[in-house]
VOGU-3710 file (C-alpha; in Angstrom, 3 decimals, decimal comma):
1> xxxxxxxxxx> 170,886/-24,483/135,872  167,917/-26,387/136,953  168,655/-29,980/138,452  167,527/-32,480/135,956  167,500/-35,581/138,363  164,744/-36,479/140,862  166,619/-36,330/143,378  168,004/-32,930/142,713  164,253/-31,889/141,723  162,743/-33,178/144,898
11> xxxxxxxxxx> 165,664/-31,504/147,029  165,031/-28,114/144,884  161,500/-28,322/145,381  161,634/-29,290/149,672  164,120/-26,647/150,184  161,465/-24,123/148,013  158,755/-25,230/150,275  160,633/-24,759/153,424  161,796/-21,452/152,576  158,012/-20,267/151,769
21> xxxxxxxxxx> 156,809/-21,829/155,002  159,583/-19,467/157,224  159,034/-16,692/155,402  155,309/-16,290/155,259  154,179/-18,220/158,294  154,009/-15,511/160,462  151,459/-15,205/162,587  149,263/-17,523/161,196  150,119/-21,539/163,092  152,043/-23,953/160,953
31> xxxxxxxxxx> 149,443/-26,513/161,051  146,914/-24,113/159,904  149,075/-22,591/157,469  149,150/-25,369/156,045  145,727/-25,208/154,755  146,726/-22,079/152,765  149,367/-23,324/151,233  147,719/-26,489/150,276  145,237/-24,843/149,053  146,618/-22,547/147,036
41> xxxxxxxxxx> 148,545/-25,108/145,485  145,267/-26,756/144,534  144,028/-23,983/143,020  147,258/-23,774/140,960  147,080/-27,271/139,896  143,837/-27,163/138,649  144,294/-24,101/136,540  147,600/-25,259/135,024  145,648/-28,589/134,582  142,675/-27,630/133,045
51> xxxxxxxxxx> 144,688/-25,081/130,643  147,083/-27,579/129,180  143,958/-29,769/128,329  142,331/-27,386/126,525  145,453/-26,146/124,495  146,439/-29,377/124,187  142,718/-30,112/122,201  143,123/-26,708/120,432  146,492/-26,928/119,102  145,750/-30,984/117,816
61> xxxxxxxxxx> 142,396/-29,536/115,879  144,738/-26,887/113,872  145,250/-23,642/116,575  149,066/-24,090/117,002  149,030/-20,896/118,883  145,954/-21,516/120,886  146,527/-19,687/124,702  143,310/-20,432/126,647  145,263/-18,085/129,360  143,895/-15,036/127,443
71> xxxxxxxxxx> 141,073/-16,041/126,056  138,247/-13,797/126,489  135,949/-15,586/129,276  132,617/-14,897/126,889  134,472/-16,974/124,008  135,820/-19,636/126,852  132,051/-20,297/127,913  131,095/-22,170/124,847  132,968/-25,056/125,599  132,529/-25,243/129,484
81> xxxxxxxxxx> 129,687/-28,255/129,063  131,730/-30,734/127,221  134,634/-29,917/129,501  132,924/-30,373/132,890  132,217/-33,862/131,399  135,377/-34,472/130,497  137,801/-32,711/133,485  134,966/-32,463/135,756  135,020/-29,176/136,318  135,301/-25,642/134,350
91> xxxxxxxxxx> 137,492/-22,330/135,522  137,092/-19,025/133,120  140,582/-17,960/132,041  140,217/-14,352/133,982  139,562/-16,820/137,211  143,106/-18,994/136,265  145,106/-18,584/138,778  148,031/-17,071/136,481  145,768/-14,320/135,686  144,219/-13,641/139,470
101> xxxxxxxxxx> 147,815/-13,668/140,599  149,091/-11,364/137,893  146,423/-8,784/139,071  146,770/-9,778/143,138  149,013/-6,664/144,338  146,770/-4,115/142,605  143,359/-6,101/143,597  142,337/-4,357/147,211  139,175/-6,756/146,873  141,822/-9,899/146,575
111> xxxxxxxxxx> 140,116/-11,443/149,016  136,729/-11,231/147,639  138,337/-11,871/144,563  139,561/-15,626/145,693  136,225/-16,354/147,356  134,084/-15,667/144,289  136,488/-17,796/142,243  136,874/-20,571/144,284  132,654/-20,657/144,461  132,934/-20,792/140,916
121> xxxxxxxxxx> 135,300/-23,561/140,394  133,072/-25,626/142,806  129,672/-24,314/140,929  131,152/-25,518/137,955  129,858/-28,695/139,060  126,489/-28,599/139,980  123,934/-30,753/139,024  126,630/-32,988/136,945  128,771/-36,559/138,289  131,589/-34,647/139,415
131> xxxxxxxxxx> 129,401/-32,198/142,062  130,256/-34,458/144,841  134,020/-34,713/144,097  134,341/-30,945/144,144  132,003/-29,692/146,258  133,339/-28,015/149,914  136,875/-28,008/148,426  137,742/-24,707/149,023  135,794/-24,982/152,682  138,871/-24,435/154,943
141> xxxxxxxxxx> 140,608/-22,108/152,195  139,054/-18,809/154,696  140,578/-16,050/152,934  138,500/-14,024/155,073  140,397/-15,016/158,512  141,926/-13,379/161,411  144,837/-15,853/161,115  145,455/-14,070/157,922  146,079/-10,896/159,321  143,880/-8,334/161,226
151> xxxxxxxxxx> 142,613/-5,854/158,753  141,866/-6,653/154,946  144,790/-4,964/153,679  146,771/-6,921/155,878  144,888/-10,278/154,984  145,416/-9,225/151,229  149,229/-8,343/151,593  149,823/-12,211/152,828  147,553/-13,581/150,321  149,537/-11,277/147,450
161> xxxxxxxxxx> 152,744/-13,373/149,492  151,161/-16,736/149,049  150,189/-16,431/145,925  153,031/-15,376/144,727  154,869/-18,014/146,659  153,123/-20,786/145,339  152,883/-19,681/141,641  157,192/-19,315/142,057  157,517/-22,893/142,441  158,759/-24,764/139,410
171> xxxxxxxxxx> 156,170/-27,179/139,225  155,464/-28,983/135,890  152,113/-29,981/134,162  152,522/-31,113/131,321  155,560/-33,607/131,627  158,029/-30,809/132,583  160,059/-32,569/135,001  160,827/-35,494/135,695  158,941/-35,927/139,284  155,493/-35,927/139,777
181> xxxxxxxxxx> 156,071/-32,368/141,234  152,408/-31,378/142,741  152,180/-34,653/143,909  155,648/-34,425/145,786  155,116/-30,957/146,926  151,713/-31,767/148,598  153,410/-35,192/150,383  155,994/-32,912/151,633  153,868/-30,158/152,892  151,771/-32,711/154,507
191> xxxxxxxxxx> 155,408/-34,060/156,290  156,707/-31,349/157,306  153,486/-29,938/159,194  152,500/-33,251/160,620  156,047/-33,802/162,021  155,187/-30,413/163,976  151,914/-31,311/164,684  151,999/-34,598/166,604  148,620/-36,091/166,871  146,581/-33,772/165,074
201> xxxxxxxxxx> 149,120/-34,715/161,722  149,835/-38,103/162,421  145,813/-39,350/163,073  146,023/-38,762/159,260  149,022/-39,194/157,432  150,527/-42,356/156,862  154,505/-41,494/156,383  155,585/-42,598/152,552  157,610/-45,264/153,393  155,276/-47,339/155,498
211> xxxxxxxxxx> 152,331/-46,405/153,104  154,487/-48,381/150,253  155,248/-51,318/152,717  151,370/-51,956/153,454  150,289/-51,523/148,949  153,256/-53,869/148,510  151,947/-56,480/150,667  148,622/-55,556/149,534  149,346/-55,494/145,630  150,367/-59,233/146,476
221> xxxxxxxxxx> 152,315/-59,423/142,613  148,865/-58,667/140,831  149,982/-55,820/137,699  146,623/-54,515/137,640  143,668/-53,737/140,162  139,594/-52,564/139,251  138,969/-51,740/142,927  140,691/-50,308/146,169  140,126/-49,393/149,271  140,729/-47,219/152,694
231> xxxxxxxxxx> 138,186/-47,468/155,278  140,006/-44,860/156,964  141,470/-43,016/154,133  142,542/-39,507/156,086  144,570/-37,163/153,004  144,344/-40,426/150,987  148,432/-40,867/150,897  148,007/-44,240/151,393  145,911/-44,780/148,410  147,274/-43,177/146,106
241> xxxxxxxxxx> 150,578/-45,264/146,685  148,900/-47,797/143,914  149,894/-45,637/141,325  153,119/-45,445/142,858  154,122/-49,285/142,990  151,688/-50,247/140,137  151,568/-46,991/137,750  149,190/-44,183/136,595  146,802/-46,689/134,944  147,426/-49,806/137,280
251> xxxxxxxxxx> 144,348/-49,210/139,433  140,920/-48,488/137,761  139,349/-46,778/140,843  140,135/-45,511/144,001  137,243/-45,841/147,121  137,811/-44,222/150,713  135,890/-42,687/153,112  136,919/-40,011/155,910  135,288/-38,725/159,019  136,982/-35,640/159,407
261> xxxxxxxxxx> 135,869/-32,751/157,424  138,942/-30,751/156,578  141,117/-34,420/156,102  137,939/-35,251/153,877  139,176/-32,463/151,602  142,693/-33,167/151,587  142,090/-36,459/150,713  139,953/-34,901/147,404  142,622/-32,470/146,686  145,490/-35,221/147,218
271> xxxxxxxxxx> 143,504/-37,198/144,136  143,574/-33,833/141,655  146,733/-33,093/142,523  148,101/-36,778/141,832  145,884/-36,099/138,705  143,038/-38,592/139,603  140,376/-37,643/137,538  136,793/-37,479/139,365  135,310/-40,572/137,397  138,536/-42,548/139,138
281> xxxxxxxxxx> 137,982/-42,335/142,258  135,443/-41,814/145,319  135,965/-40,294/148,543  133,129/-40,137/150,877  133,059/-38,452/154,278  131,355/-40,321/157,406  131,663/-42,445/159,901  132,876/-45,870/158,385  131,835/-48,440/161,093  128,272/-46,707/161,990
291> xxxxxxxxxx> 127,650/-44,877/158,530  129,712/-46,825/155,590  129,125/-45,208/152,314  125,749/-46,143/149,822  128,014/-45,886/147,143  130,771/-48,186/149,007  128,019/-50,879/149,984  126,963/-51,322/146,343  130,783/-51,775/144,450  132,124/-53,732/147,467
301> xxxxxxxxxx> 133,751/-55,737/147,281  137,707/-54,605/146,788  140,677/-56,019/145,265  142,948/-54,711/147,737  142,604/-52,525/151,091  144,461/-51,016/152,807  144,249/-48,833/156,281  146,046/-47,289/159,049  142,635/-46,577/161,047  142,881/-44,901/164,052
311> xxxxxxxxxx> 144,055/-46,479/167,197  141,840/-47,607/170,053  138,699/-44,781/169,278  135,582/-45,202/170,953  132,505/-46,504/169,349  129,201/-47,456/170,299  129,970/-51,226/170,023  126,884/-53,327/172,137  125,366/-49,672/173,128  123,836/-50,613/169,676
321> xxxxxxxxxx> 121,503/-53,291/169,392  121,891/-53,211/165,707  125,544/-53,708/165,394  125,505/-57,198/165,926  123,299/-58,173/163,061  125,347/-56,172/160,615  126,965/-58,321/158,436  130,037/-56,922/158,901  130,360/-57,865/162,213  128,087/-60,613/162,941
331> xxxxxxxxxx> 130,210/-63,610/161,868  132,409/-63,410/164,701  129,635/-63,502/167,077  131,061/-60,608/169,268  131,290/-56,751/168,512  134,847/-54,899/169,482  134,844/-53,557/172,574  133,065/-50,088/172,866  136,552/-48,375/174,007  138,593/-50,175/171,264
341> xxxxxxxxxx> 137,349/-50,100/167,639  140,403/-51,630/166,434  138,877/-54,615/165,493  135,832/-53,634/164,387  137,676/-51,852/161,343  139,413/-55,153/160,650  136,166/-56,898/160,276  134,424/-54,302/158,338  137,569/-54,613/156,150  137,271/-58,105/156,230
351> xxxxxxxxxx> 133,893/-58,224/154,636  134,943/-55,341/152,115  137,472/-57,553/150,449  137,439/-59,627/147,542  137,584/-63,198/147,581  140,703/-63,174/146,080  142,009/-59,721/147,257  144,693/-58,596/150,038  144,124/-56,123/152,686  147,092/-54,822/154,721
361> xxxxxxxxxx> 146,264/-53,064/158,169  148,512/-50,857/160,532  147,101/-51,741/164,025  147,661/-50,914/167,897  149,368/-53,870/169,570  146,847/-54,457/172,289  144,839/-55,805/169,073  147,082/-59,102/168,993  146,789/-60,157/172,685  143,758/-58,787/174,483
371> xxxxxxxxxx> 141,133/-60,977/176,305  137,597/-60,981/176,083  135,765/-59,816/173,001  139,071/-58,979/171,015  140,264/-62,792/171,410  137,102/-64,481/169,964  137,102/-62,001/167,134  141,095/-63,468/167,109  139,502/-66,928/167,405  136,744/-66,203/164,720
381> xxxxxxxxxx> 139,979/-64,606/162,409  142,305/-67,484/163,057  139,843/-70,557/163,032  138,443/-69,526/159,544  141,783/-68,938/158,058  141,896/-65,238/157,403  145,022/-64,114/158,768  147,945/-64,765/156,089  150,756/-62,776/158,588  151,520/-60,451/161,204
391> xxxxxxxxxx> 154,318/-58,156/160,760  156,177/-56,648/163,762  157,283/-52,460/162,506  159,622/-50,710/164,527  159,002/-48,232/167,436  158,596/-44,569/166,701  157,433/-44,961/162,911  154,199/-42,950/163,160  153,896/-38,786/163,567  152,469/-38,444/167,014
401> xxxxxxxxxx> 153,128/-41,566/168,426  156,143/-43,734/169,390  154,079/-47,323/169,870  155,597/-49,929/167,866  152,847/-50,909/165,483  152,335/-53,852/163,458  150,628/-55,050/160,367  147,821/-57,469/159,790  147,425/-59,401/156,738  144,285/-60,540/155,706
411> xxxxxxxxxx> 143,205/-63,097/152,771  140,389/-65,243/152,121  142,052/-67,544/150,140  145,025/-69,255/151,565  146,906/-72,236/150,564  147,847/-73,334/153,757  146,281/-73,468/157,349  149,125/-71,052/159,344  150,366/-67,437/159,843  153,273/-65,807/159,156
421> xxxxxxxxxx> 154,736/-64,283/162,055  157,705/-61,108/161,231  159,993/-59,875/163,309  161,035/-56,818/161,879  161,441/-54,427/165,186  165,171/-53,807/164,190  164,560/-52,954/160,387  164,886/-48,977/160,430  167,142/-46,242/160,088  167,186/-43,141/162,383
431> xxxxxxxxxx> 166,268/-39,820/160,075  165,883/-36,786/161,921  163,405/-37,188/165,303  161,645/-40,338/163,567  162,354/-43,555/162,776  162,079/-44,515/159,130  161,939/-47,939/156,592  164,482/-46,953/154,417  164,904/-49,025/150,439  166,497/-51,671/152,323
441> xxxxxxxxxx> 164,302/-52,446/155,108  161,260/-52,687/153,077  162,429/-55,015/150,759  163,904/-57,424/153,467  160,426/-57,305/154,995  158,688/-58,148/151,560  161,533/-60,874/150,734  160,306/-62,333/154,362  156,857/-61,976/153,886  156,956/-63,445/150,074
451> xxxxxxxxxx> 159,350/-66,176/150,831  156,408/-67,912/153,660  159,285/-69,719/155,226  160,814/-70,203/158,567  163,775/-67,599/159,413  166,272/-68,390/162,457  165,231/-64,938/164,852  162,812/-63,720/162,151  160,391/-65,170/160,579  158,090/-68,490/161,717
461> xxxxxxxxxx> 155,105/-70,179/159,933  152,773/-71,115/162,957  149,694/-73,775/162,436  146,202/-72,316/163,507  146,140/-74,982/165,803  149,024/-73,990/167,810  147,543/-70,298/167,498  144,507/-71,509/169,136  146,384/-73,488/171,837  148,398/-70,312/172,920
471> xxxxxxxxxx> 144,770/-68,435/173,486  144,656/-66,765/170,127  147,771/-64,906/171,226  148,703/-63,451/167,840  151,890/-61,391/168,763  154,802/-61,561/166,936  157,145/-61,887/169,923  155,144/-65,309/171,221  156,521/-67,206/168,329  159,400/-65,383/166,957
481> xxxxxxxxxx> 162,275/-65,486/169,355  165,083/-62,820/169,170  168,554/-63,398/169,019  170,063/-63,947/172,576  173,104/-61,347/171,882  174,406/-61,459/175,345  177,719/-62,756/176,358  177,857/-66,149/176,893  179,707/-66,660/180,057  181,578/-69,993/180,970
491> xxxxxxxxxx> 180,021/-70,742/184,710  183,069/-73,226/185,458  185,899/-70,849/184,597  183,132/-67,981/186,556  183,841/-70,003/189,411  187,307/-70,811/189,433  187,664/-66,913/189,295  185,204/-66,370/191,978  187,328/-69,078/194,078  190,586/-67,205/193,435
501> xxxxxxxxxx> 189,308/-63,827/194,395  188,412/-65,118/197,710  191,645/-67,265/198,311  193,276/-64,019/197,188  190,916/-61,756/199,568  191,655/-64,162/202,649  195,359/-63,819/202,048  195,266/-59,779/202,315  193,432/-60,366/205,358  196,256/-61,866/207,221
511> xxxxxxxxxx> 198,639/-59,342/205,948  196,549/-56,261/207,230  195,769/-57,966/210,533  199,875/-58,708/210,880  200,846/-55,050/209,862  198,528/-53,739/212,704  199,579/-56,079/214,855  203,150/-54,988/214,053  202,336/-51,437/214,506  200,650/-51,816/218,149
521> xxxx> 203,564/-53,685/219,029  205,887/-50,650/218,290  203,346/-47,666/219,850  203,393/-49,600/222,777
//
């Protein structure tokens, strides 16, 4: 019987996953892999997606019986306009990936097969508002690789595997089950291969848990949102957990932008398969300091952002005459430093964000202490009242890394003149070879951060003005004092004991001296 809770679901569908992983990773790498599986899965989504809109249209206009799964693809092509406007993009019923997979094992073009389709799908689009959302999607989808195997026939006997791997999982469409089971399977996938890969998976997944933390904070108890934002947006995990604490329709659009090609991708395929239609959100790919997004520069700004950019990159900083007059970074008088561009995606983010709007930022520690250019960007932050708190996270949180991050909070309207300073280095639970925010710890860290009030060992409001005295020192440990949990140890009764010992140490003197004296007495 198939589980009917979440949980049960969710631990069906992991253990699925992980089988299908062992069992067909072979000699192709996990972290490559990956992108086959992923992939696949896309391609699955969509077709399952785009069928059950177009039988769901048939059926309500009288068809009760309407299959678009078999019918013919001349009869199917009469309504691809109308829905490439509407879904965004078109797939012929002989290309659905039920019917490619039911012919796979007899297919010895399979291969060929995939790559016309998946030029198709992203042909669909051309020359309408969705070509930029779909097009390169199926890039690092090489059906055609070595990795795959080293002859054809072996390339099309794992691709037979995969496919039918990936079209065995009981994932639901139409409101099947009760998780949001694409959704779940790609977050999970994405897990599992960046907890393998170190760096290479962690410089763009945020893990769940933290991702929730930051669009609490940023949500800041608003039910609804037009615009947000991820200047650094990787698979796009972090966005999408809006729809997570707020609902399918709490956000109106989702804006990122990605400088990695293949992460560029994920991040589009994250958004179909979390069922983000292509008029809801835009994900560009470039370089967000030196090239931000047209599109970006004219709906800025955003209601909330958040970003866990990546730590301490190089940049071209003053290399580039320009940079300083950029508005983005010309207020604070002073550009990041060309090894550290930290703080150059703060202030970018800074000027991205609403007037009334939250943005929550994962950043390297050095950020909150560091001399010269970092601390008059600090000074610039703290003297014009941007920075509403600063959030201490445990050690070992991140995939690749086991720096104890923290958060930044930044608002531009405040109600008072101070910063919130958390200490929450001890909230976390050990899972596995990570640390972890479990239900508990984030909501102790939210109850802090909502509250705004002084807690003994954990929590201090600090005036700018003290801020400013202490150098713009904005770590959490200069203000926030941990509990002293050594033993207190009384120095009077210390040295009574001390006395005693020695008294004690004297008296066995004389009593060894007088036994050898004794026994040289009797040898002689």
């Amino acid at each position: 019987m198939a589980p009917t809770t979440k949980e049960g679901q969710r631990a069906e569908l992991h253990k699925t996953i992980w089988r299908i992983a062992n069992e067909l990773r072979g000699s192709v790498d996990g972290w490559d892999f990956k992108t086959y599986v992923l992939g696949l899965l896309f391609y699955r989504f969509i077709s399952e997606n785009l069928t059950a809109y177009i039988n769901r249209g048939e059926r309500a206009a009288g068809s009760s019986d309407f299959d678009y799964t078999v019918l013919p693809d001349e009869q199917a092509e009469l309504a691809r306009r109308v829905t490439v406007q509407e879904k965004g993009f078109y797939i012929l019923p002989s290309e659905l990936f039920s019917n490619v997979r039911s012919h796979a094992a007899d297919d010895v073009n399979l291969n060929e097969t995939l790559e016309h389709v998946f030029k198709n799908i992203e042909g669909s689009a051309v020359g309408t508002p969705s070509e930029d959302d779909l097009k390169g999607l199926f890039d690092d989808l090489d059906v055609n690789s070595n990795k795959l195997g080293p002859t054809v026939a072996k390339r099309n006997e794992k691709l037979v595997k995969l496919l039918d791997a990936i079209g065995d999982l009981k994932l639901g469409v139409a409101g099947s089950t009760v998780i949001d089971t694409f959704g779940d399977a790609y977050e999970y996938l994405m897990t599992m291969y960046a907890s393998a890969a170190g760096k290479s998976g962690g410089e763009f997944f945020t893990p769940q848990e933290v991702s929730e933390l930051l669009t609490r904070i940023a949500v800041a108890g608003r039910p609804h949102l037009d615009k947000v934002y991820d200047p650094a947006c990787g698979s796009g995990s972090l966005l999408l957990k809006f729809a997570t604490v707020l609902g399918p329709n709490g956000v109106g659009r989702y804006y990122g932008q990605e400088i990695n090609l293949t992460t560029y991708n994920l991040a589009r395929i994250n958004m179909f398969l979390h069922d983000v239609n292509y008029e809801r959100f835009d994900i560009a790919h470039g370089d967000t300091l030196m090239d931000p997004s047209p599109r970006h520069c004219e709906d800025e700004p955003f209601d909330a952002i958040v970003s866990n950019p990546p730590y301490s990159i190089h940049w071209e900083g003053d290399s580039n005459p320009v940079l300083i007059n950029d508005e983005r970074f010309a207020p604070a008088g002073v550009l990041a430093p060309k090894s550290k561009a930290d703080l150059a995606f703060t202030m970018h983010i800074l000027s991205w964000l609403a007037v009334d709007g939250t943005a929550a930022i994962v950043e390297f520690p050095g950020v909150l202490y560091r001399g010269g250019a970092e601390r008059k960007i600090r000074k610039y932050l703290v003297d014009n009242n941007f920075i509403d708190a600063v959030i201490q996270l445990p050690p070992d949180l991140f995939f690749g890394t086991t720096i104890a991050t923290c958060i930044i909070v930044l608002k531009k309207s405040k109600t008072d003149n101070s910063i919130l300073f958390i200490d929450a280095s001890d909230q976390f639970e050990r899972s596995g070879n990570k640390n972890k925010l479990n239900d508990e710890n984030r909501r102790q860290i939210l109850d802090w951060f909502t509250a705004r009030e002084n807690v003994e060992y954990k929590a201090k409001l600090v005036p700018s003005e003290q801020i400013g005295a202490n150098e713009y020192n904005i770590a959490v440990s200069s203000y926030v004092q941990p509990k002293d949990t050594r033993e207190k140890i009384d120095i009077h009764e210390l040295n009574q004991q001390i006395t005693g010992i020695v008294k004690r140490e004297q008296e066995l003197r004389i009593q060894i001296d007088q036994i050898v004296a004794d026994l040289e007495r009797q040898a002689s």
